[in-house]
N, C-alpha and C positions, 0 to 999 in steps of 0.2 A: 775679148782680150784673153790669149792664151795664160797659163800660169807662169810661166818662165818670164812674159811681157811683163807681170808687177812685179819682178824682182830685181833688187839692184844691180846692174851690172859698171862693169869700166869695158871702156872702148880702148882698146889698146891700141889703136889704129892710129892715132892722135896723140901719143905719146912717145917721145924721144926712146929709142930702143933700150937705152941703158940704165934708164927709170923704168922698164914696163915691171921688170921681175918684184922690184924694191915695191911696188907699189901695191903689187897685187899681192905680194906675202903681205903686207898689211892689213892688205880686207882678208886675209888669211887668219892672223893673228888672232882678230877681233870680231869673229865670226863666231856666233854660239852656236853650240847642238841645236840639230833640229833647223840652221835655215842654211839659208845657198845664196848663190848670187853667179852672174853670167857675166863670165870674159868671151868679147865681143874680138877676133883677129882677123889680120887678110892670108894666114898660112895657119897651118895645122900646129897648136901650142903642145903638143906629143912632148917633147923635153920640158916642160912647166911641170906635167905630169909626175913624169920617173922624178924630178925635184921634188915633187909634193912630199910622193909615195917615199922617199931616203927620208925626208926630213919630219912629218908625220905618218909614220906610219899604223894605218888601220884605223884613221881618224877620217879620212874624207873621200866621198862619192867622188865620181866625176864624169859626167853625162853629155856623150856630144849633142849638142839642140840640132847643131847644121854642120855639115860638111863638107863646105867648100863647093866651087872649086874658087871661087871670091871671097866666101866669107865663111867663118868656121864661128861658131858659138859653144862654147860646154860649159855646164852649169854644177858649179863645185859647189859640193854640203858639206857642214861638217856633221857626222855623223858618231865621232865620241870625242869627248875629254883627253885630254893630255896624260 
């Protein structure tokens, strides 16, 4: 089992487009230092990103696991405090 395999993720794949963002700023929100968790897509989430990056900025990693061209996986940390 790779490390990114025990981490939590959401399958965004499976989710109504208009809840994906609402949901995933919540595993956002509720993330401490120091862990991560992996959103699962069938397109590259690049705009989730620049959202991140506006709205925390200098607080979270963001690591593509896979890229495409079916599936795209990147593994958000948060890596400081508010």
């Amino acid at each position: 089992m790779t490390e990114s395999a025990a981490l939590p993720f959401i399958d965004v794949r499976t989710i109504q487009p208009r809840e994906r963002h609402p949901k995933i700023f919540a595993m956002v929100d509720e993330l401490p230092v120091g862990k991560s968790f992996v959103i699962v897509n069938d397109h590259d989430p690049r705009p989730l990103h620049y959202q991140l990056q506006a709205e925390y900025p200098g607080q979270f990693s963001w690591t593509y696991l896979e890229s495409g061209p079916e599936v795209w996986r990147v593994q958000v940390g948060r890596e400081a405090a508010a």
